[in-house]
N, C-alpha and C positions, 0 to 999 in steps of 0.2 A: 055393654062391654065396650073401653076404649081400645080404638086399632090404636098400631103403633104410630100411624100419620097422625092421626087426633090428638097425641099427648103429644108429637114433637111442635104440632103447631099450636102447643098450647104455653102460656109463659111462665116461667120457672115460679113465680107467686101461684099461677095458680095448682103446679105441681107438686109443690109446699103443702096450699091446701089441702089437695087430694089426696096427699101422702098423709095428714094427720086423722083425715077421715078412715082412712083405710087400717090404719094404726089403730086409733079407736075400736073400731068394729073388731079387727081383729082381739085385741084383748078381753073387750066382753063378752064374745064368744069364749076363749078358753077361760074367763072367768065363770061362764055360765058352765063350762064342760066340768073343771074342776069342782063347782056345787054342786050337779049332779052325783057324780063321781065316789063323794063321801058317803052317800046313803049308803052303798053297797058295803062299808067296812061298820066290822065292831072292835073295841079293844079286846085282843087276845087272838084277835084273825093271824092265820100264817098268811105274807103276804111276800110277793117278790117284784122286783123291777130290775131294768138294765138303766147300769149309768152311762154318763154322756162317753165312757172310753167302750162300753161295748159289755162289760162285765154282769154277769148275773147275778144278783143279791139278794139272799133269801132275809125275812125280817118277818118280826111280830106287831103288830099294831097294839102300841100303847094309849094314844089319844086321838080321834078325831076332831080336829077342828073345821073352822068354815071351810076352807076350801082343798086346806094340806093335811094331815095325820103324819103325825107322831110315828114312828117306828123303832124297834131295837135291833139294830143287828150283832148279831155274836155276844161277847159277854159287854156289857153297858154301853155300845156306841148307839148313842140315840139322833136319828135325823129329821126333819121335816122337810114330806117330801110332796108333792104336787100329789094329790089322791088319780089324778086323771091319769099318769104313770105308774099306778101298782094295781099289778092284778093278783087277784084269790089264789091262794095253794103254795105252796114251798116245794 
């Protein structure tokens, strides 16, 4: 783990660096979390998530894909939505 002395004396190239590393890792992690994530759905599962305003939304899973699923909510709004944000039950 870098202190904060360590990265102030380190040079903005190589901060760059660090930052595109840390970037990386980080996305393949949630890319790994969201393939995980799909096993746990089938189409016809009740499923719910909260969106980015705070709101609760109940939905049916229509299609699993690699990493996101399909959902319907209400009468035909269909979204794809990160399988790693919806969990089982309505």
């Amino acid at each position: 783990m870098l202190t904060a002395t360590q990265m102030n004396a380190m040079t903005v190239e190589d901060l760059v660096k660090l930052n595109r590393q840390i970037v990386a890792v980080v996305k393949e992690k949630q890319r790994m979390n969201n393939r995980t994530a799909t096993f746990d759905f089938m189409p016809g599962d009740a499923v719910n998530y909260t969106t980015k305003y705070g709101s609760k939304v109940n939905a049916k899973v229509l299609q699993v894909k690699r990493t996101k699923v399909v959902v319907e909510v209400g009468q035909g709004g269909r979204y794809l939505v990160p399988a790693s944000m919806l969990r089982k039950g309505a």
